[in-house]
C-alpha positions in Angstrom: 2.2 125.9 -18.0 -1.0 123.5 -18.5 -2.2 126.6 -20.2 0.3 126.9 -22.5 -0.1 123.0 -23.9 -4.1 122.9 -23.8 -3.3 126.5 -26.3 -0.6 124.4 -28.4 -2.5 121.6 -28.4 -5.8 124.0 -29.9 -3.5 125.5 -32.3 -2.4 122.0 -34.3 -6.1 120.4 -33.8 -7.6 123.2 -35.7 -4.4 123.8 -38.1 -4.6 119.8 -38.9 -8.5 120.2 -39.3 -8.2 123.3 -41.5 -5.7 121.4 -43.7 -8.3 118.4 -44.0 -10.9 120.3 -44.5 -9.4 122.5 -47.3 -10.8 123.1 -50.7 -10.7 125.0 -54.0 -13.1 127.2 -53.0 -11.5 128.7 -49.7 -10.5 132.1 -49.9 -7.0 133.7 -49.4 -3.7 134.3 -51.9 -3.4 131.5 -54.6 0.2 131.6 -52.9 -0.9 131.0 -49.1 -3.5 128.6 -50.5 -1.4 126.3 -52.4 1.4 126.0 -50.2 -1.4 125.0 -47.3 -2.7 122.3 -49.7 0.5 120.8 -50.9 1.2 120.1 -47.0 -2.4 118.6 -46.6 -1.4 116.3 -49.6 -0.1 112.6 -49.4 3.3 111.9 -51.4 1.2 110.5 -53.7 -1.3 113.0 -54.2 1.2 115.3 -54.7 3.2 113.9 -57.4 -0.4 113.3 -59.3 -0.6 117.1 -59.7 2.8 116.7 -61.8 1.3 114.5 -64.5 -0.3 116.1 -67.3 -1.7 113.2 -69.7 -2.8 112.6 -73.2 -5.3 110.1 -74.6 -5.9 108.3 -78.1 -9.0 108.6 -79.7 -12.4 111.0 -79.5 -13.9 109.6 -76.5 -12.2 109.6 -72.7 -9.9 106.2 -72.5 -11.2 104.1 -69.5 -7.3 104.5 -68.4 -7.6 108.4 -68.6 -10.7 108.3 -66.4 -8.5 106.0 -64.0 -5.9 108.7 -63.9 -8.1 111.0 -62.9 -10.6 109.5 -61.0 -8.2 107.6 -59.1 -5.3 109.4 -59.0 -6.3 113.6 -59.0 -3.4 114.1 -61.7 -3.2 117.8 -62.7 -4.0 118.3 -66.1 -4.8 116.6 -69.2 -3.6 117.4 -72.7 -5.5 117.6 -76.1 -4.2 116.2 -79.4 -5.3 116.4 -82.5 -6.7 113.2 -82.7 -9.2 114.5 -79.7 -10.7 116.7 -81.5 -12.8 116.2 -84.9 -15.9 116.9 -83.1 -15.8 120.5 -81.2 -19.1 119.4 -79.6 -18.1 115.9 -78.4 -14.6 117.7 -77.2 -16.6 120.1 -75.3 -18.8 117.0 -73.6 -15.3 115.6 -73.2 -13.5 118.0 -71.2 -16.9 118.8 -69.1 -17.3 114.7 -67.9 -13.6 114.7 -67.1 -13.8 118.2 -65.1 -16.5 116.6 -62.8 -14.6 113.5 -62.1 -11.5 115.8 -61.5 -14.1 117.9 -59.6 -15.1 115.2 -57.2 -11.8 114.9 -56.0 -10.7 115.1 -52.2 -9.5 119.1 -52.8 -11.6 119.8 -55.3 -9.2 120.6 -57.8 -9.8 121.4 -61.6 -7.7 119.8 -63.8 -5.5 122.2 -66.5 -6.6 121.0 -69.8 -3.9 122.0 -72.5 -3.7 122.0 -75.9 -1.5 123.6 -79.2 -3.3 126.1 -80.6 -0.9 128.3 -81.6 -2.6 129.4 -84.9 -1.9 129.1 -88.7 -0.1 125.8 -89.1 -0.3 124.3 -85.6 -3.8 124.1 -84.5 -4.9 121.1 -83.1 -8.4 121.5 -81.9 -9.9 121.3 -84.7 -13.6 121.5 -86.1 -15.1 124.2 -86.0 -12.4 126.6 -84.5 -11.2 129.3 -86.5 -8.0 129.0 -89.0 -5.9 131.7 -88.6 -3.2 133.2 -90.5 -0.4 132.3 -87.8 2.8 133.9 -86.1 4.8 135.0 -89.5 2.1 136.6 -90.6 2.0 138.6 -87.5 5.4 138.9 -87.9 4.8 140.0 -91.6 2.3 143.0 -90.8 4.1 143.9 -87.4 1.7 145.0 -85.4 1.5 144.1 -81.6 -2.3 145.1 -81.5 -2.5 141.8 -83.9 -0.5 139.5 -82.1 -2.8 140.4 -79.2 -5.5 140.0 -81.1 -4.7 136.7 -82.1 -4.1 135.4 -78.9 -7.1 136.9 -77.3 -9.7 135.2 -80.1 -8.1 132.0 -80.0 -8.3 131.8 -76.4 -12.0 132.8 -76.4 -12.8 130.1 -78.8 -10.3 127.6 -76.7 -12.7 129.0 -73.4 -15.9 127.5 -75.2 -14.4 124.2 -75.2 -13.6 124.0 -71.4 -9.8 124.2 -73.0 -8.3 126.7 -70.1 -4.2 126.1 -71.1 -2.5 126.6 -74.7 1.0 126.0 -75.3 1.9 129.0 -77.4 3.1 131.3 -77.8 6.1 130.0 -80.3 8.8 131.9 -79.4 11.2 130.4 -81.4 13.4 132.9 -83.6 13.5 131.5 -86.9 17.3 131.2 -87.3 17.9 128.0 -89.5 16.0 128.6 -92.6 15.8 125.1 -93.6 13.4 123.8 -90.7 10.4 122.5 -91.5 9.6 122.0 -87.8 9.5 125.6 -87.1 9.4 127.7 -90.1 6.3 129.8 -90.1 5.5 129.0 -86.5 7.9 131.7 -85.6 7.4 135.4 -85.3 10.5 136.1 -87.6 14.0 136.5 -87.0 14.3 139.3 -84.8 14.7 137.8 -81.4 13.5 141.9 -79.9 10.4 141.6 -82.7 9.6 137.8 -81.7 9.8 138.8 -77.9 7.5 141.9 -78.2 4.9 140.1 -80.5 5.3 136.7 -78.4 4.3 139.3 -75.2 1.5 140.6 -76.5 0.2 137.5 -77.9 0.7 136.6 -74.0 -1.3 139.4 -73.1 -4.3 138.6 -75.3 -4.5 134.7 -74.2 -4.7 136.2 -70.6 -7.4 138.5 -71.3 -9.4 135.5 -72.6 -9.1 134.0 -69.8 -6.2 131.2 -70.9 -2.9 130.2 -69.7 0.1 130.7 -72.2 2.7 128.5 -72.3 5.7 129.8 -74.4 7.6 127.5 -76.1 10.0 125.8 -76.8 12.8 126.8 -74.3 15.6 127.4 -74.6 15.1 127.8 -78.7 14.0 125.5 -81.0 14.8 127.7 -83.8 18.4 127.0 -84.8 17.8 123.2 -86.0 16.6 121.7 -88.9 16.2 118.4 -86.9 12.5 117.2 -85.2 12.9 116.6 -81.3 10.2 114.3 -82.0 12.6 111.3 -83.7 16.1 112.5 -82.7 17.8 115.2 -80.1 18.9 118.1 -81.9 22.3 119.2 -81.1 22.5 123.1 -81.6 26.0 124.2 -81.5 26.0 127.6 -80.4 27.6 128.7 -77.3 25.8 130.8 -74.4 26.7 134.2 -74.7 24.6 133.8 -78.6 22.0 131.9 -76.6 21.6 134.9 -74.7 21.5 137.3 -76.9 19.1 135.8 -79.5 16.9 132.3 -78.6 16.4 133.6 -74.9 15.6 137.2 -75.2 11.8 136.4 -75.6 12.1 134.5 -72.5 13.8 137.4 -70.9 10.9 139.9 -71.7 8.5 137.5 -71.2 9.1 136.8 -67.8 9.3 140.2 -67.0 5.8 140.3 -68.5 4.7 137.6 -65.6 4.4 134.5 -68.3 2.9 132.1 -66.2 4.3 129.0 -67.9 7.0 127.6 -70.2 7.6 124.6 -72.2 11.0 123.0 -72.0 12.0 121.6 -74.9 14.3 118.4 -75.5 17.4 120.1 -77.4 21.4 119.5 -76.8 23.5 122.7 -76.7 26.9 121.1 -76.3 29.2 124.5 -76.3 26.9 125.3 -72.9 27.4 123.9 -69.3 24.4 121.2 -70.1 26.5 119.1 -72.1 25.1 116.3 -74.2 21.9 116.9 -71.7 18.8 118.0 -73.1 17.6 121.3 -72.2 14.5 119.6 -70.5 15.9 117.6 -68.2 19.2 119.8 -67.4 19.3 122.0 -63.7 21.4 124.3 -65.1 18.9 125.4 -68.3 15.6 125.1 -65.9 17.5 126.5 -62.4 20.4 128.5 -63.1 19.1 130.1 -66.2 15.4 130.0 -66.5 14.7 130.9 -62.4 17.9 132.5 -61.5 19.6 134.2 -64.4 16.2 135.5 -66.3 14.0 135.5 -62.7 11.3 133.5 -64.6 8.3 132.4 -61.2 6.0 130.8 -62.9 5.8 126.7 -64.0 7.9 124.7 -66.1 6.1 122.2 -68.0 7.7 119.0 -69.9 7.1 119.0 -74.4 5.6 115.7 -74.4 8.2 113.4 -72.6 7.6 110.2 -75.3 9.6 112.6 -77.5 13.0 110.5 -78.9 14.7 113.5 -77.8 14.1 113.0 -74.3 13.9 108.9 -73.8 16.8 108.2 -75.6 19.0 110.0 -73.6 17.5 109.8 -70.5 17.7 105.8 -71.4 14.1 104.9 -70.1 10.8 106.9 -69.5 10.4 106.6 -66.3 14.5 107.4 -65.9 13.4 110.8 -68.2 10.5 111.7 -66.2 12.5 111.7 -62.6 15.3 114.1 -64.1 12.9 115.8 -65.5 11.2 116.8 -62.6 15.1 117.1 -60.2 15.7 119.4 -63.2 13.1 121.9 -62.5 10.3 120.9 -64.5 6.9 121.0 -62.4 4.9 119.1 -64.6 5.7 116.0 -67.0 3.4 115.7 -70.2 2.8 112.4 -71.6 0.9 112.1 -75.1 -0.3 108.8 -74.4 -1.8 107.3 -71.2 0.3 105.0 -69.2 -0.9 101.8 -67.1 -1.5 103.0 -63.5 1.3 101.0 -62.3 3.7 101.7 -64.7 7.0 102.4 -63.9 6.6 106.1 -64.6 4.6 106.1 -61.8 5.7 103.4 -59.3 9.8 104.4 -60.0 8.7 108.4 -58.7 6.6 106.9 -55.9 9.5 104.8 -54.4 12.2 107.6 -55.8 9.9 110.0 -53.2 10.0 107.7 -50.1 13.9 106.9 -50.4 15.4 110.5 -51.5 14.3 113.7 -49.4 15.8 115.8 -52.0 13.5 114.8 -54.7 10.6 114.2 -52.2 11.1 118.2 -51.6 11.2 118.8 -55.1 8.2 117.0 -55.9 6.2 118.5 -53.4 8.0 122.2 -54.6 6.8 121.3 -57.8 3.0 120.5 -56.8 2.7 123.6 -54.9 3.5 125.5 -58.0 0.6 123.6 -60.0 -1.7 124.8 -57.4 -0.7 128.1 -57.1 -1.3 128.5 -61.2 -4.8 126.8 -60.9 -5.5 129.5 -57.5 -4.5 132.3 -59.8 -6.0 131.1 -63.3 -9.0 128.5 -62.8 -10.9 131.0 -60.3 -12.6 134.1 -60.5 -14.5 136.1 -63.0 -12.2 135.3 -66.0 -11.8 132.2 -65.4 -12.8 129.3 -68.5 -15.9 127.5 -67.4 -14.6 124.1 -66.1 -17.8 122.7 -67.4 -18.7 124.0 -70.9 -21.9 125.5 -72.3 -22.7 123.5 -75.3 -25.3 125.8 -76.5 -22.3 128.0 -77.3 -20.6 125.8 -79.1 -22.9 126.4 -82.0 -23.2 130.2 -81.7 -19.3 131.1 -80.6 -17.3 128.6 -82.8 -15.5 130.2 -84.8 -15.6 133.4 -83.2 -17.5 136.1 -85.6 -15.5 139.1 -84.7 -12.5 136.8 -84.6 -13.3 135.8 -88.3 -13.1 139.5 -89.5 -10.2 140.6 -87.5 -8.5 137.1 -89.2 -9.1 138.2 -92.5 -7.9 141.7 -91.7 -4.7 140.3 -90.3 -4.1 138.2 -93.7 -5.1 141.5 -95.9 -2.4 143.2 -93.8 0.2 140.8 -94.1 0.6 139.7 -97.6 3.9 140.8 -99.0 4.4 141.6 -102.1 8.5 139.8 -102.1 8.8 141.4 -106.1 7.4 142.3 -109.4 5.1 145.0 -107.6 4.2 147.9 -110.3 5.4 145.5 -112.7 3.4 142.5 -113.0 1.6 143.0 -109.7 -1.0 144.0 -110.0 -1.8 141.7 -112.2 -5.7 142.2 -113.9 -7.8 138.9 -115.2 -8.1 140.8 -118.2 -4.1 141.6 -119.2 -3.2 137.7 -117.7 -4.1 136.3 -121.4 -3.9 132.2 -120.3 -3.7 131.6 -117.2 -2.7 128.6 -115.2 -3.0 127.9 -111.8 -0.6 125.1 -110.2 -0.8 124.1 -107.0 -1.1 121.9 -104.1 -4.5 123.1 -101.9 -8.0 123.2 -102.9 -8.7 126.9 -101.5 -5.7 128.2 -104.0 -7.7 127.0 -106.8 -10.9 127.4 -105.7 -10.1 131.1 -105.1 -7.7 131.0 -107.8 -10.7 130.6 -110.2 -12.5 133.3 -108.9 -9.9 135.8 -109.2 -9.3 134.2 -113.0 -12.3 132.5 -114.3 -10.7 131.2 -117.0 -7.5 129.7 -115.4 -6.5 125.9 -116.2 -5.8 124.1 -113.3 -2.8 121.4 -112.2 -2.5 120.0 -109.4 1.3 118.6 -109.2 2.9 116.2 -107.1 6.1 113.7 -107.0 4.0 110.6 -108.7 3.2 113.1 -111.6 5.9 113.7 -114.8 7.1 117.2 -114.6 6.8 116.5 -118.4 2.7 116.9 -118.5 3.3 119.9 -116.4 5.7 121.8 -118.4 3.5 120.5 -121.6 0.2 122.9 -119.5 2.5 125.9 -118.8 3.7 125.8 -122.6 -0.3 126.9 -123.2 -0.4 129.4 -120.8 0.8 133.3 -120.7 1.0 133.4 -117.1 1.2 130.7 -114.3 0.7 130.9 -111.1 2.3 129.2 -109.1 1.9 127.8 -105.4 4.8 126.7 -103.3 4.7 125.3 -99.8 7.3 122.7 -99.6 10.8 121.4 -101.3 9.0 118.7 -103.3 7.2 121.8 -105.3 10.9 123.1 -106.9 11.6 120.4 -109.5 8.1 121.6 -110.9 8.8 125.3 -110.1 12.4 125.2 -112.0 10.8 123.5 -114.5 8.9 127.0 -115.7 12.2 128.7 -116.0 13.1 127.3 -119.7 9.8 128.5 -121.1 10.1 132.0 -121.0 6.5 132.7 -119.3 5.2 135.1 -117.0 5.2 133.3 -114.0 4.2 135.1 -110.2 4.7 132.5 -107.1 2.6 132.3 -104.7 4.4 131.3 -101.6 2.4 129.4 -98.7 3.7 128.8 -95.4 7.7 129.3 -94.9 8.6 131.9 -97.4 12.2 130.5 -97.9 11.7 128.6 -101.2 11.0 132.1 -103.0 15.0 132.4 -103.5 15.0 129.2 -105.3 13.4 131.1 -108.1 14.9 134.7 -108.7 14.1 134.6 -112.1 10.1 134.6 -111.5 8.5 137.9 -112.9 6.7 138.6 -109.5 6.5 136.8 -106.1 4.2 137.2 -103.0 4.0 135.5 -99.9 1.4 134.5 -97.0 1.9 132.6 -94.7 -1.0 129.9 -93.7 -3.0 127.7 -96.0 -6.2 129.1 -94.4 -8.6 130.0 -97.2 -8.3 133.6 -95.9 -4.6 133.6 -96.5 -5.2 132.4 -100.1 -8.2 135.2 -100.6 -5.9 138.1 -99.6 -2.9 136.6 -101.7 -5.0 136.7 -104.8 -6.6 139.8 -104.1 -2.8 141.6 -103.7 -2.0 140.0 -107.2 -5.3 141.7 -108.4 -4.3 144.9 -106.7 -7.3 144.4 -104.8 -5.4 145.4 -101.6 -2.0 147.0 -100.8 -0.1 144.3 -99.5 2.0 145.9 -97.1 3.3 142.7 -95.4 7.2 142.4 -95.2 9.2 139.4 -94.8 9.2 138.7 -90.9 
């Protein structure tokens, strides 16, 4: 019997030391591993790997390096306003690794960002611009959505950036958002899914974490989440069969994270509640219904769409995480004992339930950094600057993007009858527009073009008073404040080709235009392979996605 205690007693004294002593770097299953250093965790430590935080400004906020420093939280996220200087980003994300570094475990911290290419692409400098998700939707190709991913992520791995919230998968349903529009795929829900997979697949192989976004569908509203919560009217069985079928092939595919985002589906069993902070979306649908494993990550929870509900941050960030989310992402930096944090802290010590589901939650977040921030693949948590000036932006990623926006330019009418459309049969030409690359590459293609910028403070009259001297406008659309000017031409009898930019939508405003093409990203490589399908430079085989 003694025998049997001193053995018991052995067992726990080296199982507690084991757990003490655990780190990062021990060997075994990211699962085995994470599940042993969520129970060597405090309360407190654990619900820091559940807060994912934002700064303001270029350089680390003393509060960030608190967070971090003081509290182990478990990621940080990268705005725009991070990121003007790739090289000072890199620095960045390298000084707050180490202090995340130094920490009792050892843990990296997920740095995340939104790179999802074309429009949305918030680091900045000098990362590549890209031609974006409709224009993979436009040339069709999975090789390119791969592609895509995979080149963005290696330029995202330079920075120490290891975490990117795309891909979109949000079918593009309601054709007047200006939210969504050309961040989508297309309207396919099968096409978005396949394309949203592969661009997966090529993030992975760069060694990045995809986040797809924004569950359940973000594509059937014309409303921003940022200032108001959507409500989307559709019941589930349409749900089902169109906004979550991505998610449904995704997860299949072993996506290892997903964005929830804060939209009301009344006609469903959530109610008023937004999709973020609802058990039924994130448990019954996400986890059980589709079989989705891997994290569920908060959009930023400062969001109207989530607070106002919710009544209170701190009230939003506690559903949020009873409703399934495993980490809550906050744009800005809270104080350290703001409520956010305190309310959770005494929420864990006076409720078991969400004590368990905090600590459920943690142990996710560390099995994700096991699997993703270790091994050969892995982004360096501290970044080489010396690359920064020889891999940003990615050489073979700048061919293959210039490919992509040959390949997708669609020709939407007037091909074989103005288009292709010669400097020398244009007679006059004018170019009207709203981006410097469309004119500076517009003058290329037509030396001799006039040039008009246009905009609301400007009379349509000293516009239509150009066009009268031209033979052939050009004209550049990328928003609803460009069709007073685009009508305008109709009167006056010219030839008139429009050059759509972005969302292709406004092209059926004008019927009557001789020819019409469309890309699909005001990078300057979208512009070049727009004007060289009006030239006939290229075959434009793009179709409307």
């Amino acid at each position: 019997m003694m025998k049997l205690i001193i053995t018991v007693i052995l067992f726990f004294s080296i199982t507690a030391q084991n757990l003490f002593s655990l780190s990062f770097t021990d060997s075994g299953s990211p699962a085995e591993l994470a599940a042993a250093m969520e129970a060597a965790m405090s309360d407190e430590q654990a619900l820091a790997q559940t807060f994912m935080l934002g700064w303001v400004g270029a350089e680390p906020s003393p509060l960030i390096v608190d967070w971090i420093r003081d509290r182990n939280i478990g990621g940080v996220k990268i705005f725009g306003w991070n990121t003007g200087d790739t090289r000072r980003l890199a620095e960045t994300v390298g000084s707050l690794q180490r202090l995340s570094l130094e920490g009792k475990f050892g843990l990296p911290l997920l740095v995340a960002t939104d790179q999802e290419g074309g429009w949305i692409r918030h680091v900045k400098g000098s990362t590549s611009e890209t031609p974006g998700n409709m224009a993979i939707g436009a040339s069709g190709y999975p090789r390119d959505a791969y592609l895509s991913g995979y080149y963005i992520g290696k330029e995202l791995a330079v920075i120490g950036i290891n975490m990117n919230f795309a891909p979109t998968v949000d079918v593009f349903t309601n054709r007047d958002s200006v939210l969504i529009g050309p961040r989508a795929f297309g309207s396919d829900p099968v096409k978005v899914g396949i394309l949203g997979a592969a661009f997966m697949k090529g993030q992975m192989a760069a060694g990045i974490i995809p986040t797809a976004k924004h569950y359940p569908g973000h594509g059937d509203t014309d409303l921003d989440s940022h200032g108001v919560l959507p409500q989307i009217t559709v019941n589930f069985e349409t749900l089902w069969d169109r906004e979550l079928v991505p998610y449904r092939l995704l997860a299949k595919e072993g996506l290892p994270a997903v964005m929830s985002g804060h939209l009301a589906f009344p006609n469903t069993k959530a109610a008023d509640a937004p999709a973020s902070l609802s058990p039924w979306f994130l448990n019954d649908v996400l986890r059980e219904k589709i079989g989705y494993r891997g994290i569920i990550i908060t959009d930023d929870l400062m969001m109207n769409g989530a607070t106002t509900w919710a009544g209170s941050l701190s009230r939003a960030a506690q559903q949020a995480l009873l409703a399934g989310n495993d980490i809550i992402m906050l744009s800005k930096t809270p104080n350290l004992l703001d409520p956010i944090w305190t309310s959770l802290v005494n929420a864990m010590k006076d409720d078991v339930v969400f004590r368990a589901r905090v600590r459920d939650a943690c142990r996710r977040v560390l099995a994700v950094k096991f699997e993703y921030l270790r091994g050969e693949k892995k982004v360096p948590h501290i970044p080489d600057l010396a690359k920064i000036e020889t891999e940003l932006p990615n050489p073979e990623g700048a061919a293959f993007f210039l490919d992509l926006a040959a390949r997708s330019v669609t020709v939407v009418r007037g091909r074989d009858t103005v288009i292709p459309l010669k400097a020398d049969d244009a007679g006059k030409v004018l170019l009207a527009g709203q981006y410097v690359d469309f004119f500076t590459l517009g003058k290329a293609a037509y030396p001799e073009a006039a040039s008009y910028w246009y905009s609301p403070s400007f009379g349509i009259a000293e516009f239509t008073a150009m066009a009268r001297n031209a033979d052939t406008v050009i004209f550049c659309i990328s928003n609803a404040e460009g069709l007073a000017f685009l009508r305008a031409l109709q009167p006056l009898k010219k030839k008139v080709i429009v050059f759509s930019v972005l969302s292709p939508v406004y092209l059926e405003s004008a019927p009557w235009a001789d020819g019409a093409i469309a890309v699909y990203s005001y990078a300057r490589e979208s512009f070049a392979a727009g004007f060289s399908a009006i030239l006939g430079r290229i075959p434009a085989g793009g179709r409307l996605p």
